[in-house]
KEDO-85195 format. One record per residue (C-alpha): residue number from 0; residue in three letters; y negated, z, x negated. Coordinates in steps of 0.25 Angstrom, whole numbers. Example, Ala and Ser with C-alpha at 12.3 -4.5 7.8 and 13.67 -1.06 7.14 Angstrom:
<site i="0" aa="ala" north="18" up="31" east="-49"/>
<site i="1" aa="ser" north="4" up="29" east="-55"/>
***
This chain:
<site i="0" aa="unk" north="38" up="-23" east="-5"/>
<site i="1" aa="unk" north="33" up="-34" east="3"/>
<site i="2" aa="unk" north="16" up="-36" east="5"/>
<site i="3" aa="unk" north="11" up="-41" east="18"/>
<site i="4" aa="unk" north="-5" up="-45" east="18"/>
<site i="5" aa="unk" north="-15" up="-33" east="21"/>
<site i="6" aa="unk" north="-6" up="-23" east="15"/>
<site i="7" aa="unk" north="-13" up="-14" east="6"/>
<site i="8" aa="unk" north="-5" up="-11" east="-8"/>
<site i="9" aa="unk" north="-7" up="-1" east="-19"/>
<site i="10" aa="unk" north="-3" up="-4" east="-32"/>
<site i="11" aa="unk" north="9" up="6" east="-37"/>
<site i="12" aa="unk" north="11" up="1" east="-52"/>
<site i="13" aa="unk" north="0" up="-6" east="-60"/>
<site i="14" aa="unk" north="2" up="-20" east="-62"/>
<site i="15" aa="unk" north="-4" up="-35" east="-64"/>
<site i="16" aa="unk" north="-3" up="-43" east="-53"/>
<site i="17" aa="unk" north="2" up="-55" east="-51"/>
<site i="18" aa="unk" north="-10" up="-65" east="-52"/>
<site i="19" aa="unk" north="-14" up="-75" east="-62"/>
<site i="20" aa="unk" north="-22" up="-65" east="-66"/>
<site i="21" aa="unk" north="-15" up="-52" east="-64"/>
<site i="22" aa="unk" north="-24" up="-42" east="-60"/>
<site i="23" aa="unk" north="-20" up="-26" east="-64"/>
<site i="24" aa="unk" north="-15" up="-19" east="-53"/>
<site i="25" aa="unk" north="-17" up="-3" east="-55"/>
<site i="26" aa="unk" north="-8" up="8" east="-49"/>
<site i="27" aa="unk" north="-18" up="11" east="-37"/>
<site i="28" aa="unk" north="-25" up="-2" east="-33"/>
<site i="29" aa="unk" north="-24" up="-5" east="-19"/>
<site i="30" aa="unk" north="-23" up="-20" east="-12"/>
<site i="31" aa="unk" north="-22" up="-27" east="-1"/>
<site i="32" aa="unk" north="-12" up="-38" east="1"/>
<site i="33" aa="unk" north="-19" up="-51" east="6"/>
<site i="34" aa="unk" north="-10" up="-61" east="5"/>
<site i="35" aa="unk" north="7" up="-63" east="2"/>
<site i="36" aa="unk" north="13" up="-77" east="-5"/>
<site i="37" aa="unk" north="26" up="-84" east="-1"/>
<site i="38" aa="unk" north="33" up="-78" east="-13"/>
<site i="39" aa="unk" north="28" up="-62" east="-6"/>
<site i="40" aa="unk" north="17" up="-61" east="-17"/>
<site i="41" aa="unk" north="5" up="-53" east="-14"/>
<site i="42" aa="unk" north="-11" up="-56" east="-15"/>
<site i="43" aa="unk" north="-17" up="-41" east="-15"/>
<site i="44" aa="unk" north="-30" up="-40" east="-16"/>
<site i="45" aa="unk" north="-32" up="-26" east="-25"/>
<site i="46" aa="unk" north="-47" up="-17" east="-23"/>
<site i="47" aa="unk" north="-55" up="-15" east="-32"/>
<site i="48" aa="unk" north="-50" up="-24" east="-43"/>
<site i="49" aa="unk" north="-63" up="-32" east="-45"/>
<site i="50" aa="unk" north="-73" up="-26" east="-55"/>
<site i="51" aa="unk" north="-83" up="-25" east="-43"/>
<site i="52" aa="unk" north="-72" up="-18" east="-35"/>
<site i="53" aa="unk" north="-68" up="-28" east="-27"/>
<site i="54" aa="unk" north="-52" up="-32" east="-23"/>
<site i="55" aa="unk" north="-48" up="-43" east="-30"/>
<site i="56" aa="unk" north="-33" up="-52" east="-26"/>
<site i="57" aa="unk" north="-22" up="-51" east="-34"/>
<site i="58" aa="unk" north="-7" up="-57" east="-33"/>
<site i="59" aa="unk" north="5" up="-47" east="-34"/>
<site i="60" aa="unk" north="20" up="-54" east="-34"/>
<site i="61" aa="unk" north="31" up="-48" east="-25"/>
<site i="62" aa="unk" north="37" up="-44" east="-38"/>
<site i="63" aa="unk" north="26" up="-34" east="-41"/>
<site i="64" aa="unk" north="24" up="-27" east="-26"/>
<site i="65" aa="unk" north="32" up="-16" east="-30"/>
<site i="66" aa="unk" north="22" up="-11" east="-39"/>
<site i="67" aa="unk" north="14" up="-10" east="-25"/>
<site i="68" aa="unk" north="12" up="0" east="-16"/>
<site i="69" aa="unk" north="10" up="-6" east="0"/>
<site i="70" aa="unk" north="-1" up="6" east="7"/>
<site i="71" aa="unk" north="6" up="9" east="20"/>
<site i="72" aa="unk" north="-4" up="11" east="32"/>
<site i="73" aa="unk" north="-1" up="15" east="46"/>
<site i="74" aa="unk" north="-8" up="14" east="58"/>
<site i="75" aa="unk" north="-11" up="29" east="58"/>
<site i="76" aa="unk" north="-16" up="30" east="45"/>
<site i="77" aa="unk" north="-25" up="18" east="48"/>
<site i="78" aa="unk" north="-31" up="24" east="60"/>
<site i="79" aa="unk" north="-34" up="37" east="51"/>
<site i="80" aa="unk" north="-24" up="45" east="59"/>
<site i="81" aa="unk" north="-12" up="50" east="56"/>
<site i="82" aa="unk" north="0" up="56" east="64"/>
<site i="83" aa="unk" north="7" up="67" east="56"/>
<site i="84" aa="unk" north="23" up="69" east="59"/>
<site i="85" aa="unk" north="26" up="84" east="63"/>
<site i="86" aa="unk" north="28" up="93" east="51"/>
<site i="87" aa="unk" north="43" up="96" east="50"/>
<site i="88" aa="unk" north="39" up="112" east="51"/>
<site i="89" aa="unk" north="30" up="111" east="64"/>
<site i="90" aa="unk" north="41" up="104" east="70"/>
<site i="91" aa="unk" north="49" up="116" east="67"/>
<site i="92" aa="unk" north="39" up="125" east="73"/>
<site i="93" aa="unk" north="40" up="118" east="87"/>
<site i="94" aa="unk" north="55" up="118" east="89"/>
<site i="95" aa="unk" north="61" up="129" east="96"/>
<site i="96" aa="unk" north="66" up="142" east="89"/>
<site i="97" aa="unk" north="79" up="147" east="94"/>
<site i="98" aa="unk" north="80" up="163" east="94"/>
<site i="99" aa="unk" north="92" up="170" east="91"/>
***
């Protein structure tokens, strides 16, 4: 996969980071993507991993973003509403029935 700053992540397999001083990513944690180096490696900035709750930044190589998870948003689950496809079976209830 390839990170783009403002994307939110969500960490699919526990792992250190990449920092000089890794820090323990859990299954779970959820961060946001503030910056990406030359070589494509990230800076994410995971909540809650300061002991007073706050987010704190952490470095994660390219090698390492498949055990991350990019949270897909759309414009209509940002706004709250959702459009909903057809079902398949009320689709069947409007087409015409032919009578023999």
């Amino acid at each position: 996969i390839e990170l783009r700053p403002g994307q939110i992540v969500i960490v699919w397999t526990d792992f250190p980071s990449d920092s000089q001083q890794p820090m323990w990513l859990d299954v779970g944690d959820v961060g946001k993507v503030t910056g990406v180096d030359s070589d494509g490696d990230a800076l994410i900035s995971i909540a809650g991993k300061d002991t007073g709750g706050k987010s704190l930044s952490t470095v994660v190589k390219k090698k390492n973003f498949g055990k991350l998870r990019v949270q897909v948003t759309t414009p209509a689950t940002s706004t709250g509403k959702q459009k909903l496809p057809m079902a398949p079976q009320a689709a069947e209830s409007v087409a015409p029935q032919n009578a023999t």
